[in-house]
NUZA-323735 format. One line per 5 residues: number of its first residue (from 1); for each residue y, x, z of C-alpha. Coordinates in nm, 2 decimals, always signed. Example, Ala and Ser with C-alpha at 12.3 -4.5 7.8 and 13.67 -1.06 7.14 Angstrom:
1> -0.45 +1.23 +0.78; -0.11 +1.37 +0.71
This chain:
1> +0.00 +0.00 +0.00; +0.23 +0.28 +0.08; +0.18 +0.43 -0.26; +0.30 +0.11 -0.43; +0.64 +0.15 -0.22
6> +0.71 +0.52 -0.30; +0.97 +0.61 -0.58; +0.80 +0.71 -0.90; +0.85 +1.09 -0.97; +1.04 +1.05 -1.27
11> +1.24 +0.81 -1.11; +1.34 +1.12 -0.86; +1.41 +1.36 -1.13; +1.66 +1.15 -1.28; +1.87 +1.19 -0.99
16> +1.83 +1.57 -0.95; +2.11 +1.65 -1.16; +2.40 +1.41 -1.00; +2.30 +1.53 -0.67; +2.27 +1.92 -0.71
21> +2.62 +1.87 -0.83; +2.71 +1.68 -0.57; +2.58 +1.95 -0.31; +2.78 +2.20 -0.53; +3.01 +2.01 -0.54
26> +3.03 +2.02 -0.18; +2.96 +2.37 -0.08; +3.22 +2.51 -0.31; +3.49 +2.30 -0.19; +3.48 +2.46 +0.13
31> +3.40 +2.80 +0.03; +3.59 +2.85 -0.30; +3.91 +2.68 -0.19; +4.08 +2.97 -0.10; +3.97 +3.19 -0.37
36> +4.04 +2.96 -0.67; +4.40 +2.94 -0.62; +4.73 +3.06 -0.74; +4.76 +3.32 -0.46; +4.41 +3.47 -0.57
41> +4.56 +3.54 -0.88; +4.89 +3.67 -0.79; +4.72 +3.89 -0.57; +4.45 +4.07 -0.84; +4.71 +4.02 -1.19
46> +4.71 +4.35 -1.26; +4.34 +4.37 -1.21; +4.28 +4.11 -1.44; +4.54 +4.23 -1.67; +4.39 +4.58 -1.67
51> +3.99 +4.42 -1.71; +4.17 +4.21 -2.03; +4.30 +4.44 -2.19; +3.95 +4.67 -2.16; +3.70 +4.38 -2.24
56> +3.89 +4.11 -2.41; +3.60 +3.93 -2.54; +3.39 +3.98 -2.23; +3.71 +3.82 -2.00; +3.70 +3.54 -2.25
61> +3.34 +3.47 -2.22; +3.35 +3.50 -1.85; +3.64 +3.31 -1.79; +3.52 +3.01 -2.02; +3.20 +2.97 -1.88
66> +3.41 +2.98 -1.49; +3.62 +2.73 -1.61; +3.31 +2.50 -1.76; +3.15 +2.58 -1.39; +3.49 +2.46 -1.22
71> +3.45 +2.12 -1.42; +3.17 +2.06 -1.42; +3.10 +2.11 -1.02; +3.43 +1.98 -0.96; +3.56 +2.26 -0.76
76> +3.90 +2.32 -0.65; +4.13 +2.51 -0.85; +4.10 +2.33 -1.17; +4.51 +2.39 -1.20; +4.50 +2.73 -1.07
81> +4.22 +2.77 -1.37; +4.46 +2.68 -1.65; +4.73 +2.92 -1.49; +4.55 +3.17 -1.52; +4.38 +3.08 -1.89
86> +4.73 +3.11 -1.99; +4.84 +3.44 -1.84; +4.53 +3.62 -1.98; +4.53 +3.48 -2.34; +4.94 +3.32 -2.39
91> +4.93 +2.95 -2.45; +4.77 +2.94 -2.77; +4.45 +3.12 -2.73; +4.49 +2.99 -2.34; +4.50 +2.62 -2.47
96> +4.18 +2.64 -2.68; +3.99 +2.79 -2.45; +4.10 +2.58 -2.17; +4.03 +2.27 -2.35; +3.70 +2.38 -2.48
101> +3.60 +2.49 -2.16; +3.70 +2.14 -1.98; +3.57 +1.95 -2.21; +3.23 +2.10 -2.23; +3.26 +2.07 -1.81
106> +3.33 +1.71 -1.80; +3.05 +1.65 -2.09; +2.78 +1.80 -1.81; +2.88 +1.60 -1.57; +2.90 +1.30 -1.80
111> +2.56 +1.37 -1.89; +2.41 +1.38 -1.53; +2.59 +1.11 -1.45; +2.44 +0.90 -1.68; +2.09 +1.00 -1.69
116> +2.10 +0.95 -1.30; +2.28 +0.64 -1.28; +2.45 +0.52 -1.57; +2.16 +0.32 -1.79; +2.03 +0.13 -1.49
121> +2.41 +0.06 -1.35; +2.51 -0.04 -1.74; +2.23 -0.25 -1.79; +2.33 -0.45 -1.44; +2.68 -0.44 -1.58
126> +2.59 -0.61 -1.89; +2.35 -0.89 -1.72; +2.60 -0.95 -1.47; +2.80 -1.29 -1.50; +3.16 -1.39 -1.42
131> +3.48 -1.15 -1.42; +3.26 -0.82 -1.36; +3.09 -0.89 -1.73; +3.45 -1.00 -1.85; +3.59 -0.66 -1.75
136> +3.28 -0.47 -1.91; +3.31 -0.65 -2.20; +3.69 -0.58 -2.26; +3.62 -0.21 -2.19; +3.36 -0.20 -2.44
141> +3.51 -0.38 -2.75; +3.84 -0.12 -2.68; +3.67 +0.15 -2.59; +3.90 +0.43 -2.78; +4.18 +0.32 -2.65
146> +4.07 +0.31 -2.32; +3.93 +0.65 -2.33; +4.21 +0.81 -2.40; +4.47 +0.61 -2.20; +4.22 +0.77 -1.89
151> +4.27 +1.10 -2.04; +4.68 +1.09 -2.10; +4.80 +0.91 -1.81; +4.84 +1.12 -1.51; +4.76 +0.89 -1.24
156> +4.39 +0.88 -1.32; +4.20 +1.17 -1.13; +3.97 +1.40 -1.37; +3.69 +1.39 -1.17; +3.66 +1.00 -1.22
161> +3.78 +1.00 -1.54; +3.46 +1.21 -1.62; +3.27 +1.00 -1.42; +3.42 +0.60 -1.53; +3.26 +0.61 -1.86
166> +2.94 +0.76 -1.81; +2.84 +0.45 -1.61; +3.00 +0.17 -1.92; +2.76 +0.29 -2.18; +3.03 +0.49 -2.39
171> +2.84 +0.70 -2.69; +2.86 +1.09 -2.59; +3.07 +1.15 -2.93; +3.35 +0.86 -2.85; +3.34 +1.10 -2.49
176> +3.37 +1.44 -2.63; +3.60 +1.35 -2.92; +3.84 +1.13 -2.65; +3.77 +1.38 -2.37; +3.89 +1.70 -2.64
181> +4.17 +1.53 -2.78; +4.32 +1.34 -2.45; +4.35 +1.68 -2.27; +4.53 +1.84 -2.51; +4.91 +1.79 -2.38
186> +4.89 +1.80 -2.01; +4.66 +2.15 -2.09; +4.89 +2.25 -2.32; +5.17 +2.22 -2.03; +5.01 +2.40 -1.77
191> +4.90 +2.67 -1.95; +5.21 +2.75 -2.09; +5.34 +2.76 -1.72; +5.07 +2.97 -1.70; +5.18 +3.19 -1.98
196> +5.49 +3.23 -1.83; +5.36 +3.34 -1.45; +5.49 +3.72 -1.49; +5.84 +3.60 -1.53; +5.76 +3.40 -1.21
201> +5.55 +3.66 -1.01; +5.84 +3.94 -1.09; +6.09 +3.68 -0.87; +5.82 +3.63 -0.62; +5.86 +3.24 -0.67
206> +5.57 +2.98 -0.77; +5.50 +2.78 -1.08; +5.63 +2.43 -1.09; +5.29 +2.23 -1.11; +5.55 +1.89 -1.10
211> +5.72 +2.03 -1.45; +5.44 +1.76 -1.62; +5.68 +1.50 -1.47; +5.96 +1.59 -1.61; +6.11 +1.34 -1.87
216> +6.07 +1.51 -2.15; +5.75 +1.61 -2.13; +5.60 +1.31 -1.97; +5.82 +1.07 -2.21; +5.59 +1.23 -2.56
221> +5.25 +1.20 -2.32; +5.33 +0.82 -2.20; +5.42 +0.78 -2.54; +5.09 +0.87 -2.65; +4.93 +0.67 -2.39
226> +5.14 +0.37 -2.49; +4.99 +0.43 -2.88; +4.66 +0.43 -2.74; +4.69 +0.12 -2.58; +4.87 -0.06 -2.85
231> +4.51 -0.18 -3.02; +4.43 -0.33 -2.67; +4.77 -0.51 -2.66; +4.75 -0.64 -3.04; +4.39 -0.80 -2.95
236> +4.52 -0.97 -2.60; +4.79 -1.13 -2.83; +4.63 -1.25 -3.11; +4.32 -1.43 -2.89; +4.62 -1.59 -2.71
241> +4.71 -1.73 -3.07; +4.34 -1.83 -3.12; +4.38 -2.03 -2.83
């Protein structure tokens, strides 16, 4: 009888994935806080400057997959990442490879998110009644939009907007394409701040994280979210005519 009740082994496996991350997750946010940070890399710049310039390729191969680690575990000092993606490399090469490397991050976790939870929780979603099916549905039939309004607008944290779609049954190339492309001007931003840090570390100041805010650079982004959006609008407004 016992047997009967026990969780099938594959059943368990599933889950292996969201919960070593989770554990990760959890061990590097107390242990790594105060190495991935801003003061970590004022203090070894010209350590890093002078392994750069030695083993370019190498720096960019290790920093990438650190950053795809920092994502993907969600440890702290995603910002302090991009900082320092665009000291090493400028904002150019510091952009690609910040993107890339956040985007493949996000994509791991997507994955184990899904294979552990998301099927069974979108199947419930989908033979659910009332306004939680409602909600599901309208997420589905804009799901574009949606995507990338998570992506561009500020408010929403990475860490669930990595997570959100993963249990709503979004196809992995709608999520990497969004997930790429959504990034793009807030990583863009920072890493040109980041580009910018010997200015900063020569006046013994810190970067201005907050500079995203300002008007004219969150005026273009909310712009963009407001474009993304627009399909969702058009649709509210013409089934209100159908009515």
């Amino acid at each position: 009888m016992s047997d009967m009740t026990q969780t099938p082994p594959s059943s368990i496996r599933r889950y292996l994935p969201i919960v070593a991350i989770a554990v990760i997750a959890t061990i590097g946010a107390f242990t790594l806080k105060d190495y991935l940070s801003f003061e970590t890399l004022r203090d070894n710049r010209e350590a890093l400057l002078a392994f750069r310039d030695s083993n370019f390729v190498l720096t960019l191969a290790v920093f990438g997959l650190a950053y795809v680690a920092i994502v993907a575990f969600s440890f702290p000092g995603a910002s302090a990442a991009t900082l320092t993606g665009g000291f090493l490399f400028g904002t150019a090469t510091g952009s690609l490879i910040n993107v890339t490397a956040a985007t493949i991050g996000a994509t791991a976790i997507f994955l184990a998110a899904r294979w552990g939870l998301g099927d069974r929780l979108g199947a419930r979603l989908e033979n659910s009644d009332g306004a939680v099916k409602q909600i599901k549905d309208g997420i589905d039939e804009n799901q574009w939009s949606m995507l990338f309004l998570i992506r561009l607008v500020p408010a929403v944290p990475f860490f669930l907007a990595n997570l959100i779609p993963s249990f709503l049954e979004v196809p992995l190339h709608r999520y990497v394409i969004s997930t790429f492309l959504g990034i793009i001007p807030g990583t863009v931003v920072y890493t040109s701040v980041g580009a910018g840090l010997g200015e900063v570390f020569a006046r013994g100041e810190t970067p201005d994280l907050g500079i995203i805010f300002e008007p004219h650079i969150i005026g273009p982004i909310l712009g963009l979210a407001a474009l993304s959006a627009m399909p969702i609008v058009i649709k509210a407004l013409r089934g209100k005519k159908d009515l």
